[in-house]
C-alpha positions as a Python dict, from the first residue, in 0.01 Angstrom:
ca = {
    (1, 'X'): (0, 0, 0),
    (2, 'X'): (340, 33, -194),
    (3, 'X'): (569, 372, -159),
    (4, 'X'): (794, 416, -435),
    (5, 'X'): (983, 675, -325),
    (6, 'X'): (1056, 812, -685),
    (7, 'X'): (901, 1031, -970),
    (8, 'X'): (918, 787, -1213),
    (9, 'X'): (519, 632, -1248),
    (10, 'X'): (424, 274, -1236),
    (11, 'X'): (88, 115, -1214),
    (12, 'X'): (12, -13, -917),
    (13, 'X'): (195, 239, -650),
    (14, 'X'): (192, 598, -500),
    (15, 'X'): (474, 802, -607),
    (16, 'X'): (630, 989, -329),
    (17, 'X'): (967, 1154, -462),
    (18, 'X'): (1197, 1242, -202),
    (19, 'X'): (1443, 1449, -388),
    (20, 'X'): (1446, 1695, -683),
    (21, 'X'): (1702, 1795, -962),
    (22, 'X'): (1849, 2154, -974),
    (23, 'X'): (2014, 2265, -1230),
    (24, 'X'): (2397, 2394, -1202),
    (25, 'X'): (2587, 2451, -1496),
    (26, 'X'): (2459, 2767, -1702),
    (27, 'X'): (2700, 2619, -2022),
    (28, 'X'): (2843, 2332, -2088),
    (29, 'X'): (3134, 2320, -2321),
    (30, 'X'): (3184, 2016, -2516),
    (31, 'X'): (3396, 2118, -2786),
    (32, 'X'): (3722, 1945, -2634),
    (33, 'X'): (3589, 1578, -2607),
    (34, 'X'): (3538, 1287, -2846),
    (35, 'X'): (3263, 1116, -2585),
    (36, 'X'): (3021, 1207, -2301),
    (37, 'X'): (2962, 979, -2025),
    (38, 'X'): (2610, 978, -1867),
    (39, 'X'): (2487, 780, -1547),
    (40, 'X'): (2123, 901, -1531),
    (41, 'X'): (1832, 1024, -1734),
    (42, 'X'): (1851, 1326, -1539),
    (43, 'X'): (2180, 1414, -1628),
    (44, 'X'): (2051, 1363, -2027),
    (45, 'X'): (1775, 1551, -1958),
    (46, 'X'): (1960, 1855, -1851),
    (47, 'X'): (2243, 1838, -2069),
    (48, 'X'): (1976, 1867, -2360),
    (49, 'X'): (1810, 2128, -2141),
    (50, 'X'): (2159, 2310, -2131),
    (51, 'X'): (2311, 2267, -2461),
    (52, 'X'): (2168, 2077, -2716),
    (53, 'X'): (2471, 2065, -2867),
    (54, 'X'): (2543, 1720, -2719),
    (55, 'X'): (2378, 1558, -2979),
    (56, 'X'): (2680, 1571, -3193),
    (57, 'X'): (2876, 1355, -2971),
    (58, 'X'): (2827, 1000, -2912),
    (59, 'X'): (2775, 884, -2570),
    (60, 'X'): (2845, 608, -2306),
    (61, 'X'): (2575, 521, -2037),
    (62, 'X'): (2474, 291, -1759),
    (63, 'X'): (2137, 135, -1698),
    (64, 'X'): (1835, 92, -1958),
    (65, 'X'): (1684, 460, -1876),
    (66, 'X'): (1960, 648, -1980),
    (67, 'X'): (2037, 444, -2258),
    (68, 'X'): (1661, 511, -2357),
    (69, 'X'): (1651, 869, -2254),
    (70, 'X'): (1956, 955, -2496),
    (71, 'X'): (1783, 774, -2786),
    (72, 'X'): (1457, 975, -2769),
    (73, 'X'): (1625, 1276, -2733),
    (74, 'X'): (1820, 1203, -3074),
    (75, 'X'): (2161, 1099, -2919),
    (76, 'X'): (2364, 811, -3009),
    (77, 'X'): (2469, 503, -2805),
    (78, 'X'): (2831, 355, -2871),
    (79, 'X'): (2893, 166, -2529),
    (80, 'X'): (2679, 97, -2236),
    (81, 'X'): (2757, -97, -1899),
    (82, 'X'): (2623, -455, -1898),
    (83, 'X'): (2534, -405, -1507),
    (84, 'X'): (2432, -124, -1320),
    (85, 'X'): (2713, -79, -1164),
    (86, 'X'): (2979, 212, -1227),
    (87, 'X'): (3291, -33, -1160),
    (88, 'X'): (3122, -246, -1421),
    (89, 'X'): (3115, 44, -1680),
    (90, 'X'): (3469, 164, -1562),
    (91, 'X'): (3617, -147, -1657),
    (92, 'X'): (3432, -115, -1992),
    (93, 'X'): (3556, 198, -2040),
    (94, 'X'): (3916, 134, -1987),
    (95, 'X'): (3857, -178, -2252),
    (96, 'X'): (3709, -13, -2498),
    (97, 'X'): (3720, 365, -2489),
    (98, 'X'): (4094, 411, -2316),
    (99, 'X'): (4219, 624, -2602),
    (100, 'X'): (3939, 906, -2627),
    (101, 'X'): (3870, 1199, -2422),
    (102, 'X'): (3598, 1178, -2204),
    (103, 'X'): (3344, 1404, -2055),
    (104, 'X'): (3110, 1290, -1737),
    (105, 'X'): (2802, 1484, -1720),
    (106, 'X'): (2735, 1432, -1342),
    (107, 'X'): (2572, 1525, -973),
    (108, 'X'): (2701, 1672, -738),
    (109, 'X'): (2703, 1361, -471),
    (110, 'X'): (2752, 1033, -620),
    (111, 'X'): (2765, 689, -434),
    (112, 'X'): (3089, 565, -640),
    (113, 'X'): (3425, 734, -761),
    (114, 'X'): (3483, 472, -993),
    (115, 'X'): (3464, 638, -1320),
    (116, 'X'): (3657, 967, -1187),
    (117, 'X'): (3951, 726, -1049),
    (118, 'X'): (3974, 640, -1438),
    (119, 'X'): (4211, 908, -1450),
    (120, 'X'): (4418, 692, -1228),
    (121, 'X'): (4490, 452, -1506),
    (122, 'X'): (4551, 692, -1760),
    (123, 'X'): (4202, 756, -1934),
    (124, 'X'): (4142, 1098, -2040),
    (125, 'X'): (3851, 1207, -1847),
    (126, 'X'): (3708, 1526, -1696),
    (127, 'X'): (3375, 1547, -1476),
    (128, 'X'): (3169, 1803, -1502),
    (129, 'X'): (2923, 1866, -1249),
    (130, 'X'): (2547, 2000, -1411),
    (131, 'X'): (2278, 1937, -1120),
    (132, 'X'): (2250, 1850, -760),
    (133, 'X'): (1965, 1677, -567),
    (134, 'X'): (1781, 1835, -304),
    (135, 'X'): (1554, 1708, -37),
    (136, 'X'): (1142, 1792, -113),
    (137, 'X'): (996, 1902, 192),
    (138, 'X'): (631, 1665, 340),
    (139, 'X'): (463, 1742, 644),
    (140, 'X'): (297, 1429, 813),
    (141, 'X'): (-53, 1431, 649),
    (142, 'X'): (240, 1281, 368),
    (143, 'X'): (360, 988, 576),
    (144, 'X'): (241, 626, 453),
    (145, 'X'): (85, 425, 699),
    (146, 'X'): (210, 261, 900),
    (147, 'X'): (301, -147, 758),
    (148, 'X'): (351, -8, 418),
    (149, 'X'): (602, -119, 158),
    (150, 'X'): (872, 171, 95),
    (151, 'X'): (1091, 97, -242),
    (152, 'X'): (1372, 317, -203),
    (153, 'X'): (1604, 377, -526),
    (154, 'X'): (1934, 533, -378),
    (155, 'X'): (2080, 642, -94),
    (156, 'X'): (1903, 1031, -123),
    (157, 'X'): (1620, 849, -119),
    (158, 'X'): (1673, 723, 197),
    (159, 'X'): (1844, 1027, 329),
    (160, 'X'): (1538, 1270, 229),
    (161, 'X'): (1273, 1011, 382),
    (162, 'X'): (1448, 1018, 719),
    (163, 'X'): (1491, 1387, 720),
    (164, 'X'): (1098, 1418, 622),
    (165, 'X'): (959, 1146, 853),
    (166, 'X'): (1201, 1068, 1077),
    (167, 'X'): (1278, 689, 1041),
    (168, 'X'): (1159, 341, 820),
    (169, 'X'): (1042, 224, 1133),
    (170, 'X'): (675, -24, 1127),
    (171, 'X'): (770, -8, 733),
    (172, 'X'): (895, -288, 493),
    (173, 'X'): (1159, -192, 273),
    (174, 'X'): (1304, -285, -52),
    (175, 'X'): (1593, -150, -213),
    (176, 'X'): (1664, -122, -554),
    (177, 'X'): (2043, -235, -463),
    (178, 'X'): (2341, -270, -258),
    (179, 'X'): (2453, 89, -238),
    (180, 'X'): (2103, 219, -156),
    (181, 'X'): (2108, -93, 120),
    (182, 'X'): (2383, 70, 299),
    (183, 'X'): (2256, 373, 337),
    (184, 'X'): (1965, 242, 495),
    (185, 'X'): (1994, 277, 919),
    (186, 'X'): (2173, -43, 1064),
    (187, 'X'): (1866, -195, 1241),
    (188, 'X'): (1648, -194, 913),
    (189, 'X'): (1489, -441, 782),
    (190, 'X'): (1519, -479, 428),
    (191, 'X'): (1498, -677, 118),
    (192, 'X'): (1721, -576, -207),
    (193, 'X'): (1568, -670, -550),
    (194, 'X'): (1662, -979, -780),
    (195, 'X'): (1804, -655, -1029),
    (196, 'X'): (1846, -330, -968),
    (197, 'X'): (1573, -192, -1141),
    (198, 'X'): (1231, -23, -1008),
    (199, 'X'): (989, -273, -1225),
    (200, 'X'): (1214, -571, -1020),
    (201, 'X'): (1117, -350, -707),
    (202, 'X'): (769, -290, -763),
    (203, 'X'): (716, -705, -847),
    (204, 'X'): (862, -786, -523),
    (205, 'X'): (644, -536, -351),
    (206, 'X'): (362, -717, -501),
    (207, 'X'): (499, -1035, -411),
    (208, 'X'): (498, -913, -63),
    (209, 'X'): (180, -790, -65),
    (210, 'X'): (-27, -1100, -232),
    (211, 'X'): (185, -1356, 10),
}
């Protein structure tokens, strides 16, 4: 049995999110800037949920789901990282968008200051923080069995799965990447995906699974 320790629904796995998304910002005030910055669907999805006004500014995102998630809401894409990785879309930034005045729609807790050390090099940037993630609460009837395959997809994730069941002990574990790999307990075994993205997860799993 595969884990994917996520919301997001795939064929072929149980979903069992370990965090959820509240809401922290009551406005958001975008009248200042000449581009938002987004690093998660989430943070589109409550921007929109906030303000609709967004949609008259053009943004800048990382990875294919926030790229996607601002085009079916109606926003526009003018710059999005070729990796997954914020240093990756810092560096685009300060090659491409150095001269404009950037807002980051953002978490609380984030795994890289990358994009807010932008300021550091003279980009125009303020952060703006809109949501935080919590930790859902299981009791034990919720625990996979034991010699599943747990896909974790950040380093909450992880966090929120210890807190709930205590360790990834008798478990196989794939990680959608090197940050969520180092938040994993030192004597874990793990395997991190060809691509940091949950479809590369879930093939491995099955990979795994069928070997």
């Amino acid at each position: 049995m595969v884990y994917l320790l996520s919301s997001s629904f795939h064929n072929g796995v149980e979903n069992l999110p370990m965090i959820e998304f509240v809401p922290t910002a009551k406005n958001i005030d975008f009248s200042s800037y000449d581009v938002l910055l987004f690093t998660s669907q989430n943070a589109v999805f409550i921007t929109n949920e906030t303000n609709p006004a967004w949609l008259d500014f053009p943004c800048i995102a990382i990875g294919s789901q926030t790229v996607k998630k601002i085009k079916e809401l109606g926003g526009v894409v003018v710059g999005a990282g070729e990796s997954f990785y914020a240093s990756n879309l810092a560096q685009m930034i300060l090659e491409k968008f150095a001269n404009k005045k950037i807002l980051y729609l953002r978490p609380k807790e984030i795994a890289s200051n990358a994009l807010i050390s932008l300021k550091d090099y003279g980009v125009d940037i303020d952060d703006r923080i809109i949501y935080e993630t919590k930790c859902k609460n299981y009791n034990t009837s919720h625990k996979p069995p034991e010699g599943a395959i747990i896909i974790a997809t950040s380093p909450s994730t992880i966090k929120c799965f210890i807190k709930n069941f205590g360790s990834f002990d008798g478990y196989k574990v794939i990680v959608i990447g090197d940050t969520t790999a180092a938040a994993l307990p030192l004597d874990t075994d793990f395997i991190i995906a060809s691509k940091p993205l949950i479809s590369e997860c879930i093939k491995l799993a099955k990979e795994i699974s069928n070997s």
